[in-house]
C-alpha beads as a LAMMPS data file, in Angstrom:
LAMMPS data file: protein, C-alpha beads

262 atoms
261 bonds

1 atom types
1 bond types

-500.0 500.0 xlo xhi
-500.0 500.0 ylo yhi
-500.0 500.0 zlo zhi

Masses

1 110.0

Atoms # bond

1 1 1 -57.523 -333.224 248.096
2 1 1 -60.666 -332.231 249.980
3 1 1 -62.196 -335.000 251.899
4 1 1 -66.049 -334.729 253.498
5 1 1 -67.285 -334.933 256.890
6 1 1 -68.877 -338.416 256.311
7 1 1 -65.768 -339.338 254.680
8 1 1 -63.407 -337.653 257.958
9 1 1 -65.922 -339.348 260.528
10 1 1 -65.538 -342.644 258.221
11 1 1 -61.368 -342.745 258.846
12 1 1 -61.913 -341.333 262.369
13 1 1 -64.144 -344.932 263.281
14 1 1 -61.534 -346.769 261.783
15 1 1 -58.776 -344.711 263.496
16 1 1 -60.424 -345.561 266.862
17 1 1 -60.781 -349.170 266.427
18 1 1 -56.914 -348.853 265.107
19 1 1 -55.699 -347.624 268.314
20 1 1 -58.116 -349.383 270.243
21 1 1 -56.294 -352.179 268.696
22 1 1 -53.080 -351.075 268.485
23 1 1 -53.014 -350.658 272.425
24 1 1 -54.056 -354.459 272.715
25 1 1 -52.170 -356.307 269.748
26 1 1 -50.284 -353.763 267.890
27 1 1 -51.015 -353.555 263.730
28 1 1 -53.386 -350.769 263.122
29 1 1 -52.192 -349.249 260.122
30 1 1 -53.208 -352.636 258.665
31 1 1 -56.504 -350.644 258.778
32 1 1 -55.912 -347.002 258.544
33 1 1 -53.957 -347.496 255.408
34 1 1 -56.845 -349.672 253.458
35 1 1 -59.231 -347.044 254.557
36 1 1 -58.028 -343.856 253.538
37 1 1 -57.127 -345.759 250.274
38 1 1 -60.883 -347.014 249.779
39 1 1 -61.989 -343.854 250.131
40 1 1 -60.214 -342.380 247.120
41 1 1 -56.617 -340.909 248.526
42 1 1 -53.728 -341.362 247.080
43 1 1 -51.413 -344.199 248.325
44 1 1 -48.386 -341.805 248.847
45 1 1 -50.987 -339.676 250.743
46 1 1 -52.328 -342.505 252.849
47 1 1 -48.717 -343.631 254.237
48 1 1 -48.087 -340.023 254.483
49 1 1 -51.561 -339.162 256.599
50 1 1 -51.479 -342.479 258.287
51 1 1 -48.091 -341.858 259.506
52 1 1 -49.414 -338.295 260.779
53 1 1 -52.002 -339.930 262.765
54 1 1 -49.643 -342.406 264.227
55 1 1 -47.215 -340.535 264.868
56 1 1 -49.436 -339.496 268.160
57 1 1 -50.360 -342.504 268.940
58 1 1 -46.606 -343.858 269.517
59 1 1 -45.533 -340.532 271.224
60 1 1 -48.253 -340.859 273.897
61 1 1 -47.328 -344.387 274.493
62 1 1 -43.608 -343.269 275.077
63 1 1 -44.602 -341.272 277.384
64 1 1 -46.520 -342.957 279.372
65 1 1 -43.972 -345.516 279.609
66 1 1 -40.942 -342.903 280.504
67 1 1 -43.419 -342.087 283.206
68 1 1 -42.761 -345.824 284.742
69 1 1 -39.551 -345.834 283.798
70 1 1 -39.993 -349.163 281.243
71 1 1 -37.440 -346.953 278.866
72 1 1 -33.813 -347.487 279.332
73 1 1 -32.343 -344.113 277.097
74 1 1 -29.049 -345.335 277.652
75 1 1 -29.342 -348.476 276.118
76 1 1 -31.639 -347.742 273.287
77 1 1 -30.420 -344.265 272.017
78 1 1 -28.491 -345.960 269.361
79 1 1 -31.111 -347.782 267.614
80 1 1 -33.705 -345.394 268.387
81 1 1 -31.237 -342.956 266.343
82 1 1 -30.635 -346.018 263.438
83 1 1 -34.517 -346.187 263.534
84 1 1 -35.323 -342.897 262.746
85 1 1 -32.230 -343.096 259.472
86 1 1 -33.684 -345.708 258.457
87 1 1 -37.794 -344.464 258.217
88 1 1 -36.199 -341.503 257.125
89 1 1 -34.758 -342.988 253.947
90 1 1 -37.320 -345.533 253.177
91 1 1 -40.272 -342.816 253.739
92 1 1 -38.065 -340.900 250.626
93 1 1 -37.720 -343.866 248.704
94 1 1 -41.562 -343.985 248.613
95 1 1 -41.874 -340.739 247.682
96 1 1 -39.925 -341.430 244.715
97 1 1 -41.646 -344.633 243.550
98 1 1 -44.489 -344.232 240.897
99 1 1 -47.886 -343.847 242.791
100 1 1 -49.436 -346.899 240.349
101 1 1 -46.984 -349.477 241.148
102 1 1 -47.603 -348.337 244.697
103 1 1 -51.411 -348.631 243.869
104 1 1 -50.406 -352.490 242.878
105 1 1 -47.990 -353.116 245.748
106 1 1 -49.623 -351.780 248.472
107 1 1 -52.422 -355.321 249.515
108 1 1 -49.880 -357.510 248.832
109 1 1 -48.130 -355.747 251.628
110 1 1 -51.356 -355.921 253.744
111 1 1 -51.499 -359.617 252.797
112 1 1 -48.180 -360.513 253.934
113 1 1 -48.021 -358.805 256.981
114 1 1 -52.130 -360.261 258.031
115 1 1 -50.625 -363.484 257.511
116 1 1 -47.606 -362.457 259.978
117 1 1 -49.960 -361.749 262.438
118 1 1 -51.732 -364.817 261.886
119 1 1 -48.600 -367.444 262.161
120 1 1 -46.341 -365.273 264.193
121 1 1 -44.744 -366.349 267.460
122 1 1 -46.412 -366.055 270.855
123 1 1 -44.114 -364.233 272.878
124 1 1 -43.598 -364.424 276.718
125 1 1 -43.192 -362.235 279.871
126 1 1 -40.108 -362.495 281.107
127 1 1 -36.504 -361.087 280.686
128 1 1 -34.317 -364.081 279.086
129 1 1 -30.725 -364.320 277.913
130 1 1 -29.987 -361.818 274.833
131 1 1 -28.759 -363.719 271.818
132 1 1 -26.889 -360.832 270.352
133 1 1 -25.256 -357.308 271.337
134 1 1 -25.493 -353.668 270.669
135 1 1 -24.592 -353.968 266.806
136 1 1 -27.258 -356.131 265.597
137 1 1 -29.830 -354.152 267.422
138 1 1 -28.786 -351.005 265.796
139 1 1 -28.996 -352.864 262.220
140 1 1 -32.273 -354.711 263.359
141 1 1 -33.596 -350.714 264.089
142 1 1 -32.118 -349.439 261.429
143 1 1 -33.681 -351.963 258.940
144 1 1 -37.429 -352.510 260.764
145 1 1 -37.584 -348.862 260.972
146 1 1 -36.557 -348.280 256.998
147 1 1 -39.556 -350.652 256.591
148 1 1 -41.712 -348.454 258.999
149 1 1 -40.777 -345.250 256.741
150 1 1 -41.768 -347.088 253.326
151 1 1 -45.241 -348.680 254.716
152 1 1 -45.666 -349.250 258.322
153 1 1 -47.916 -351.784 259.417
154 1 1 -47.036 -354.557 261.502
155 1 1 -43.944 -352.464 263.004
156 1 1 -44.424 -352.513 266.110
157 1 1 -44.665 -356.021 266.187
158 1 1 -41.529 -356.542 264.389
159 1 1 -40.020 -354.760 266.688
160 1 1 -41.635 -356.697 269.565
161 1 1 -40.675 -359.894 268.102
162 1 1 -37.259 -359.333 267.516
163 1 1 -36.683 -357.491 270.829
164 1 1 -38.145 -360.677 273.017
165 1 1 -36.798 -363.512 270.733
166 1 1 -33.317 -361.856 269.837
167 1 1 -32.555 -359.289 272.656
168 1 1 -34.266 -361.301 275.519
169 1 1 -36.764 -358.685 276.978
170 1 1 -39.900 -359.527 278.536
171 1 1 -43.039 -358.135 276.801
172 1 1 -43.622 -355.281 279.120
173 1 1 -39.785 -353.951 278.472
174 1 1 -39.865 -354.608 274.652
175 1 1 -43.461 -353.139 274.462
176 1 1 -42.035 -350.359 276.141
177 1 1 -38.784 -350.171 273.644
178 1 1 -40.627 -350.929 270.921
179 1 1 -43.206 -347.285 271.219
180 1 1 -39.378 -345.665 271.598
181 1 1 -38.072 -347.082 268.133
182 1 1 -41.334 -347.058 266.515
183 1 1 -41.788 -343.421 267.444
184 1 1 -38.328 -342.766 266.212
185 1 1 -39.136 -344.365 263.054
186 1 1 -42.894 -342.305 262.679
187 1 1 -41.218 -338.912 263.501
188 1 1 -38.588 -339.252 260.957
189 1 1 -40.957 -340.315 258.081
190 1 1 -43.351 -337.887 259.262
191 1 1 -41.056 -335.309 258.750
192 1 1 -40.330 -336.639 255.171
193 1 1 -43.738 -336.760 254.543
194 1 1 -44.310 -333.140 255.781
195 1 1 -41.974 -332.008 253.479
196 1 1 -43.449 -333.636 250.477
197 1 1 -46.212 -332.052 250.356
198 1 1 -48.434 -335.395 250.564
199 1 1 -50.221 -334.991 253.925
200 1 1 -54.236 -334.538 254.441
201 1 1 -53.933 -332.373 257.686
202 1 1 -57.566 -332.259 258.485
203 1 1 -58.392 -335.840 257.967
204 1 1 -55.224 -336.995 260.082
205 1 1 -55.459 -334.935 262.655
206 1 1 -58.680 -335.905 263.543
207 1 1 -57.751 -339.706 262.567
208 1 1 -55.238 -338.820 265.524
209 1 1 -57.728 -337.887 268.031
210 1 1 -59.902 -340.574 267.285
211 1 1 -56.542 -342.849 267.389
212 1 1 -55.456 -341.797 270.681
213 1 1 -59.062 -341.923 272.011
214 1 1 -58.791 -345.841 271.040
215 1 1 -55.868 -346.312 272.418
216 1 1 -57.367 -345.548 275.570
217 1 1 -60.324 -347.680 275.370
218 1 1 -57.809 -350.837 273.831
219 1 1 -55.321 -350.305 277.265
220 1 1 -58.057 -350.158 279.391
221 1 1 -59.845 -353.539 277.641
222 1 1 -56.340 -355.278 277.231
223 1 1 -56.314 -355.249 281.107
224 1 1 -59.398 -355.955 281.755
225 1 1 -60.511 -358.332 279.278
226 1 1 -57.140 -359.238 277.729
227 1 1 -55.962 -359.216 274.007
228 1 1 -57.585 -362.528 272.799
229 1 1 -60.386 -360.668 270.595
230 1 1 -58.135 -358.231 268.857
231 1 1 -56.758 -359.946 266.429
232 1 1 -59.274 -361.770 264.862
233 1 1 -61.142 -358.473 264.807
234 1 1 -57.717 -356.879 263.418
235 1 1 -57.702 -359.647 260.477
236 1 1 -61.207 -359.757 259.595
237 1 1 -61.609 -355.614 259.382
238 1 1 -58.270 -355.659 257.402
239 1 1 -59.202 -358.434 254.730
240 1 1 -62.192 -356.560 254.455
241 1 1 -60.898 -353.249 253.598
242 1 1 -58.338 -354.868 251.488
243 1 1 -60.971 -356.594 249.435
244 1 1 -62.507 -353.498 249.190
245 1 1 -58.726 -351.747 247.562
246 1 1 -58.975 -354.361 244.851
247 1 1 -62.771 -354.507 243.806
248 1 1 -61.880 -351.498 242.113
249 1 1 -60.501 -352.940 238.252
250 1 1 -58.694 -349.508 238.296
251 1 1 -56.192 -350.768 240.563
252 1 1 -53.174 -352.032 238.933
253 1 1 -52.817 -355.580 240.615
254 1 1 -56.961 -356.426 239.934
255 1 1 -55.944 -354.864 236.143
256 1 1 -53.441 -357.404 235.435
257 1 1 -55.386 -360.641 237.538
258 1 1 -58.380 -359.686 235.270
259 1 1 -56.186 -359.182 232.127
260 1 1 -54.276 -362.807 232.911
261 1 1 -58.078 -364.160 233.225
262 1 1 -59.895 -362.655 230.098

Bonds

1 1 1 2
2 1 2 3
3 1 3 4
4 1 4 5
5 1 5 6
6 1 6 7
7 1 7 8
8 1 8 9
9 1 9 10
10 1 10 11
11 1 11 12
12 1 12 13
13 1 13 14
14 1 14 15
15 1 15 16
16 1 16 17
17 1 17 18
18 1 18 19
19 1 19 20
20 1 20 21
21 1 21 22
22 1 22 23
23 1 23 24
24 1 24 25
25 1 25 26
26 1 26 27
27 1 27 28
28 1 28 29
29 1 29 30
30 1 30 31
31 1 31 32
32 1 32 33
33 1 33 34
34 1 34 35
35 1 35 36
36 1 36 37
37 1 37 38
38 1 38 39
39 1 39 40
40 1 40 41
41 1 41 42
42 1 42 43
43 1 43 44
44 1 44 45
45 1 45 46
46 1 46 47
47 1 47 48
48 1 48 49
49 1 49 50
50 1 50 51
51 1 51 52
52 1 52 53
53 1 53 54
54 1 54 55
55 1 55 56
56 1 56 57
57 1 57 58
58 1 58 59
59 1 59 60
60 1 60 61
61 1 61 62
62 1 62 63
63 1 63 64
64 1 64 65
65 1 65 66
66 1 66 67
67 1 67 68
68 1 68 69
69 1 69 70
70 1 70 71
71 1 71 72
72 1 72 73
73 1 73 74
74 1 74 75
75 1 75 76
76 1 76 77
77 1 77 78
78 1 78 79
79 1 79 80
80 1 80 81
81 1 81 82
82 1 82 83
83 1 83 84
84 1 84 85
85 1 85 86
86 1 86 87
87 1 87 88
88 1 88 89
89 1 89 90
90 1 90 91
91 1 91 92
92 1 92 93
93 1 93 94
94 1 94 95
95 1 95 96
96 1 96 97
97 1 97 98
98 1 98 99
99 1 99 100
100 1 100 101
101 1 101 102
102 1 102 103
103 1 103 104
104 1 104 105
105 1 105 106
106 1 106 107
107 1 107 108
108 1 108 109
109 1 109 110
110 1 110 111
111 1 111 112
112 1 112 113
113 1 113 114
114 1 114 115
115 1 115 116
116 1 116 117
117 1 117 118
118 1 118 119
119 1 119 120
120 1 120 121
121 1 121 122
122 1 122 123
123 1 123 124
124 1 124 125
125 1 125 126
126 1 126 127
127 1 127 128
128 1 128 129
129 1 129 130
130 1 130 131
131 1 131 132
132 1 132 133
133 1 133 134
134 1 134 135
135 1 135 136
136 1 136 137
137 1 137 138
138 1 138 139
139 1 139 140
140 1 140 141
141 1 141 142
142 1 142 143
143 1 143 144
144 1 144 145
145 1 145 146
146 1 146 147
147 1 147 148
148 1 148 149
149 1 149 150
150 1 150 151
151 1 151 152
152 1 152 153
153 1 153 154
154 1 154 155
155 1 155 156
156 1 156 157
157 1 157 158
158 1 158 159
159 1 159 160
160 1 160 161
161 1 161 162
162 1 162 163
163 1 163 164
164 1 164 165
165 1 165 166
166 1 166 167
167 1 167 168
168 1 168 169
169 1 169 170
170 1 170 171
171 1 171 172
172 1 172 173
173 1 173 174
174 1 174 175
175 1 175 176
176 1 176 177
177 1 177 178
178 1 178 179
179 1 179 180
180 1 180 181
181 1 181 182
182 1 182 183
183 1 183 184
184 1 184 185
185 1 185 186
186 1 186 187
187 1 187 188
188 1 188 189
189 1 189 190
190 1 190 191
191 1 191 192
192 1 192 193
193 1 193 194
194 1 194 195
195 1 195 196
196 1 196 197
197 1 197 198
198 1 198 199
199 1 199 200
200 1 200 201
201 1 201 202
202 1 202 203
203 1 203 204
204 1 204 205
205 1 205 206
206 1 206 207
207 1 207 208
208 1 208 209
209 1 209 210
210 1 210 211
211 1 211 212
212 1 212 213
213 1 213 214
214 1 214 215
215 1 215 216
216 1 216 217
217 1 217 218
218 1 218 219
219 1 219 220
220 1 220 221
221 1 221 222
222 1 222 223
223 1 223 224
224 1 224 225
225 1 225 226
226 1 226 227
227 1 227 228
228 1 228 229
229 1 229 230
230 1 230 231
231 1 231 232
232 1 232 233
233 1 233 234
234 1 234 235
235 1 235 236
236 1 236 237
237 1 237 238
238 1 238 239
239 1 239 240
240 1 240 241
241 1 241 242
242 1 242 243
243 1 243 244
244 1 244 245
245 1 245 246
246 1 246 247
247 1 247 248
248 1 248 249
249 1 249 250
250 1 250 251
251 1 251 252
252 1 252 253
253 1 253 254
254 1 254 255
255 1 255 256
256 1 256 257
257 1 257 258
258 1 258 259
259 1 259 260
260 1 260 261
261 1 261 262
């Protein structure tokens, strides 16, 4: 599928403001996904290319964390290894699935997770008490990061979530952990993906640049300005672009609501 240069500098604006966001609140795919959808790819394709693009983002981030030493290797090899088995077989599973039901399913996905980020927990600072041990962190990696492989968005704050409310980190540390898993979980579907067949290489690649570029801008804001703007900008740009998925009465889920109304 041949995309255009309006169309490639289209997803790379909404790549920035993905990773611009993504640095400050986590949850862009909840807009790279709608977009390259509204513009006419393939959902298979979209996850594929989104994950492509993302896959940057979250090995930048692990890297400038390693660099501070937020990463503890020893602790988190396990369930970065679980999350990367699981993407891996949940990024197959979706290339198995027919690409109209996945047409259908894909913004009532969006929809649930936007209303995750709307009424999920506020999370704090500092280290507490873990609630659980090694074992249920390799099934909680192994099952957030089968969820990353089939869609993706909103995984890195699943991650965050469970790692400060379950495992007791502060936000720095699980922010940190959670770019290790999540990159797990992106390389392993990526690699799926890659050998599928389903990947735009020209529009994610440059969806990456513009994503890491973003991601710059977002860290830079987030500690300057703080998070409190991102997302109601994240939500608003999201129900937008998934309005925009199911104006189209070719879409399987606005087929049947029209056929249930007529």
């Amino acid at each position: 599928m041949q995309l255009g240069p309006d169309i490639i500098a289209f997803l790379m604006a909404v790549a920035f403001v993905a990773g611009m966001i993504d640095a400050i609140a986590g949850g862009g795919g909840l807009l790279t996904i709608p977009a390259l959808m509204a513009v006419g790819v393939p959902p298979v394709a979209a996850l594929a290319t989104n994950k492509l693009q993302s896959t940057f983002g979250t090995g930048g981030a692990v890297f400038a964390f390693a660099r501070k030493d937020h990463i503890d290797l020893r602790r988190f090899a396990l369930p970065a290894a679980a999350a990367f088995a699981g993407a891996a077989g949940g990024a197959f599973t979706v290339t198995q699935i027919d690409p109209s039901w996945l047409a259908g399913l894909v913004p009532i996905l969006l929809v649930a997770i936007l209303l995750y980020f709307l009424f999920g927990p506020r999370l704090g600072d500092e280290d507490r008490h873990s609630r659980a041990g090694p074992p249920l962190l390799v099934v909680t990696a192994l099952l957030i990061g089968a969820y990353d492989g089939f869609f993706g968005p909103g995984t890195g704050s699943f991650f965050t979530t469970a790692l400060v409310a379950v495992f007791g980190l502060g936000m720095v540390r699980a922010i940190a952990h959670t770019k290790l898993l999540n990159f797990a979980s992106n390389l392993a579907a990526l690699i799926i993906f890659v050998a599928s067949g389903e990947i735009l290489w020209v529009a994610g690649l440059a969806m990456a640049l513009a994503n890491i570029a973003g991601g710059q801008v977002g860290a830079h804001a987030a500690m300057r300005f703080g998070g409190r703007m991102a997302r109601p900008l994240l939500i608003i740009m999201s129900l937008g672009l998934t309005a925009k998925l199911l104006s189209d009465p070719a879409n399987p889920l606005t087929a049947l609501i029209l056929s249930r109304l007529s």
